[in-house]
Every structure is written in structure tokens, then in C-alpha cells.
C-alpha positions in Angstrom: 36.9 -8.8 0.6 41.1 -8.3 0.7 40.3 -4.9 -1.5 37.0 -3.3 -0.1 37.4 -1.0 3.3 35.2 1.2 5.6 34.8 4.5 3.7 34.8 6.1 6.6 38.0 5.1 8.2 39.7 2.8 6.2 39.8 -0.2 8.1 38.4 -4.1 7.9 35.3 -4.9 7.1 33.1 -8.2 8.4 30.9 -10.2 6.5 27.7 -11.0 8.2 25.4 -13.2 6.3 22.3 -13.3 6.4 20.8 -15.2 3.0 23.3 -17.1 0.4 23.1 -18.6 -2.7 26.0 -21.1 -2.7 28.8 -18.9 -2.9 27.2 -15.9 -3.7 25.8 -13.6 -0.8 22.4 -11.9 -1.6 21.6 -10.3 1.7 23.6 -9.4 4.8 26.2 -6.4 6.0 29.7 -5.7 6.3 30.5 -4.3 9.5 33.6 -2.2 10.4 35.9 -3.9 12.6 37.1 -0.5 13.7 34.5 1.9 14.5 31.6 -0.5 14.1 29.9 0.9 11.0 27.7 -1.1 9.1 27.5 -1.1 5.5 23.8 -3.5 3.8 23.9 -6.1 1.0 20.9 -5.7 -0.9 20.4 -8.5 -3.7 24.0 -8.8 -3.8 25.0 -5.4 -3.9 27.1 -3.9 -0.9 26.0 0.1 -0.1 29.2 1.2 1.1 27.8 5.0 0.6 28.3 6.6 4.5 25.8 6.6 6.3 24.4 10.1 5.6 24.4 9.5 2.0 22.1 6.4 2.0 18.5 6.7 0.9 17.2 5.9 3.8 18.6 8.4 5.9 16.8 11.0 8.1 17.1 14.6 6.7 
């Protein structure tokens, strides 16, 4: 967490949680302190693509 940032605007990200396996997080988001952005964990993997860029964004 001390080396990852918002791609957007560089700043602090928070970890939300929302499944764990002991010290490993499998599900949840990281949220941009700054201009609120948030970023998924999917099986353990953070997206930190912007928004736009994700799959599952409109076209």
C-alpha cells in the first residue's frame, strides 16, 4: 500500500475490504482519499485501470 497511488491524481488510496483470507484480501476496493475514485479487487487483483478503460465501462 506505501507504493501504489490513484492513477488519476496521484494521491492515497484506502483499503475497503470486503472478503479476506487471513492476510490476503480477495475482494474489496481502494478508494482515493483525494478525489474519491474507486479502484475493485477482484480475486486478489487490484484494477487500477481509470475508469474509462475498465471493461465494464459504458461506450
Amino acid at each position: 500500500m506505501d507504493i501504489i497511488c490513484c492513477p488519476l491524481d496521484k494521491h492515497e488510496l484506502d483499503l475497503e475490504v470486503d472478503e479476506r483470507d487471513d492476510e490476503e484480501v480477495l475482494a474489496g476496493s481502494l478508494v482515493c482519499t483525494e478525489c474519491g475514485e474507486s479502484y475493485p479487487i477482484e480475486d486478489g487483483i487490484p484494477n487500477l485501470l481509470p475508469p474509462d478503460m475498465r471493461e465494464d465501462a459504458p461506450a
